[in-house]
N, C-alpha and C positions, 0 to 999 in steps of 0.2 A: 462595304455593302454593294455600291453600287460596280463594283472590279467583279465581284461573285456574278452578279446578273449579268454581264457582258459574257460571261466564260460560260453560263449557262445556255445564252443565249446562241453564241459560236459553236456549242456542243449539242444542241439540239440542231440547227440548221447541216452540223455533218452530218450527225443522224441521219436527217429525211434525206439530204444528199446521195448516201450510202443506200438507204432505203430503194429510193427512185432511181438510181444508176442501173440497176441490174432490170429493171420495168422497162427503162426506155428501148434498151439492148434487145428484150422482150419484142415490144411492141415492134422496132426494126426490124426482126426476123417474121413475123405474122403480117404485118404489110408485106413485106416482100414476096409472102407467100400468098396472099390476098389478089397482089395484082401481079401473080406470074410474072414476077421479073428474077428469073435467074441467075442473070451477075451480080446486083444485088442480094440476094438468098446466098451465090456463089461465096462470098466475102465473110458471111456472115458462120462460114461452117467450116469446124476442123475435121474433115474428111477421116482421118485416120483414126481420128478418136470415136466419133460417130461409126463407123465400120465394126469394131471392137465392141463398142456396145449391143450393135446389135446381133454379131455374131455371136457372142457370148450368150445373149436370152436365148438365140432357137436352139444353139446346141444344147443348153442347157435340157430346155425345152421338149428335145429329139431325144436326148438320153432317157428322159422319163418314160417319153412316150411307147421305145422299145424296150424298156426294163434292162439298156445297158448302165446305168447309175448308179443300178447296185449290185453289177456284178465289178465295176473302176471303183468300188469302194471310195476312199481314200484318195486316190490316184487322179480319180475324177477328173480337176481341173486341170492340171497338166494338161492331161489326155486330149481333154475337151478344147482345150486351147489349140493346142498343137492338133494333131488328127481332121477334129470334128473343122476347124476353122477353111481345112482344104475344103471341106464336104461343103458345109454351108456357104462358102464366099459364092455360088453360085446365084443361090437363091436369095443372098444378101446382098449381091451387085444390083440383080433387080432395080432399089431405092438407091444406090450411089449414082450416083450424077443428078446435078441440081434440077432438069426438065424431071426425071423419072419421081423424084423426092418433092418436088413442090405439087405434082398430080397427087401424089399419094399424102402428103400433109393436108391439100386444100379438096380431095374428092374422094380421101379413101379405097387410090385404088392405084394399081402400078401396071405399067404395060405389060402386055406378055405374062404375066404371072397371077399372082395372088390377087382376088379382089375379097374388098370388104365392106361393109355397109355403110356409105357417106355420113348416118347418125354417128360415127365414133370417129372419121376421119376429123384430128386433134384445132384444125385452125381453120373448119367450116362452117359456114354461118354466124350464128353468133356466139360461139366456144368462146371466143377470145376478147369482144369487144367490150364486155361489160367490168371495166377495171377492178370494182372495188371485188367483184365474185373472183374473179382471176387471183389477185392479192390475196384474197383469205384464203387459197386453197395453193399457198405457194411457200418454198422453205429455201431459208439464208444462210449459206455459210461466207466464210470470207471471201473465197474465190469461187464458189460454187451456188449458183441459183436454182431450182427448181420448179414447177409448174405443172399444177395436174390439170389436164384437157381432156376431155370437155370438164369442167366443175359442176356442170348438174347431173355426171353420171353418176355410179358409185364407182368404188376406190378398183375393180378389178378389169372396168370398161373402160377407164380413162388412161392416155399416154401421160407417161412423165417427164414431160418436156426440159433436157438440163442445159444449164449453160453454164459456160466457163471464161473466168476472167484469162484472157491471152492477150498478151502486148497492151494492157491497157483497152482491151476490145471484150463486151462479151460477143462470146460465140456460142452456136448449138455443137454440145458436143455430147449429148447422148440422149435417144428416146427411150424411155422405158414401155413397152407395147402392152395392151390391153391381153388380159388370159387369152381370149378369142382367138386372136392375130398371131400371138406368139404358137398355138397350136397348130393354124392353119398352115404357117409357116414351116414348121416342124413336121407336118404332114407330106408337103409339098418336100422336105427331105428323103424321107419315107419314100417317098412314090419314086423319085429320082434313082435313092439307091437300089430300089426294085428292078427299074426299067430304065438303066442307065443309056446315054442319049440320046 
């Protein structure tokens, strides 16, 4: 009896362990991002993967917007990947580099480019600080953490903040952007391809 209580008790504290691991990792990226410090932020982010991600939403995004989605059928992603990723790395450098990406996590808005309304900008004010609203609006896989910001918006204005376990680190390695952002963005393709440089 009392060999079951020990096991229950060691399997519950991995639990919260496992729980809390992927929070702290959290919490070290939004500090970082708090107090603009970008070697820190630096450390905390898979460049390559984060890139991909966000490439992927405006092409997506752009295909919509000029009604080429349903003429790539099928083919779509490829296409999208390959092609569209030359088109948008422009407008997706923008956020790459950790000074450009922490203005735009913590003010909603990026140099030179796109601006958007600090109310949605993911890790400002108080989006982030209030734990327990953070945790209920957040999803666990083994090596995958998620986090929707702000959690008092609804589900189409908020980023989806992802992280991933690497080398025993979590990292940010992908934002999911609010409908808004991901249009604007896609617009600002739009315009590029129109009136090229």
């Amino acid at each position: 009896m009392r060999r079951g209580l020990w096991i229950t008790v060691v399997l519950a504290l991995l639990l919260g362990a496992y729980m809390s691991w992927p929070l702290v990792g959290f919490y070290g990226i939004a500090s970082a991002v708090e107090a603009m410090d970008a070697r820190a932020f630096a450390e905390r982010v898979e460049f390559p993967s984060l890139r991909r991600s966000l490439t992927q939403q405006v092409i997506a995004e752009y295909l919509k917007l000029t009604g080429k989605d349903k003429k790539l059928g099928r083919f779509r992603t490829g296409i999208a990947t390959g092609v569209g990723a030359a088109l948008a790395e422009p407008v997706v450098a923008q956020f790459l580099n950790a000074e450009t990406l922490l203005d735009f996590l913590n003010k909603g808005s990026a140099k030179d480019g796109v601006k958007v309304s600090t109310d949605i900008a993911p890790f400002s004010g108080s989006s982030w600080r209030d734990a327990w609203r953070v945790w209920w609006h957040t999803e666990y896989g083994l090596t995958r953490f998620r986090a929707y910001l702000p959690p008092d918006k609804p589900k189409n204005e908020q980023f989806k903040v992802e992280l991933s376990l690497r080398d025993w680190r979590w990292k940010l390695t992908g934002i999911g952007l609010p409908d808004k952002l991901r249009v604007q963005l896609a617009q600002e393709l739009v315009r590029r391809e129109s009136h090229p440089g």
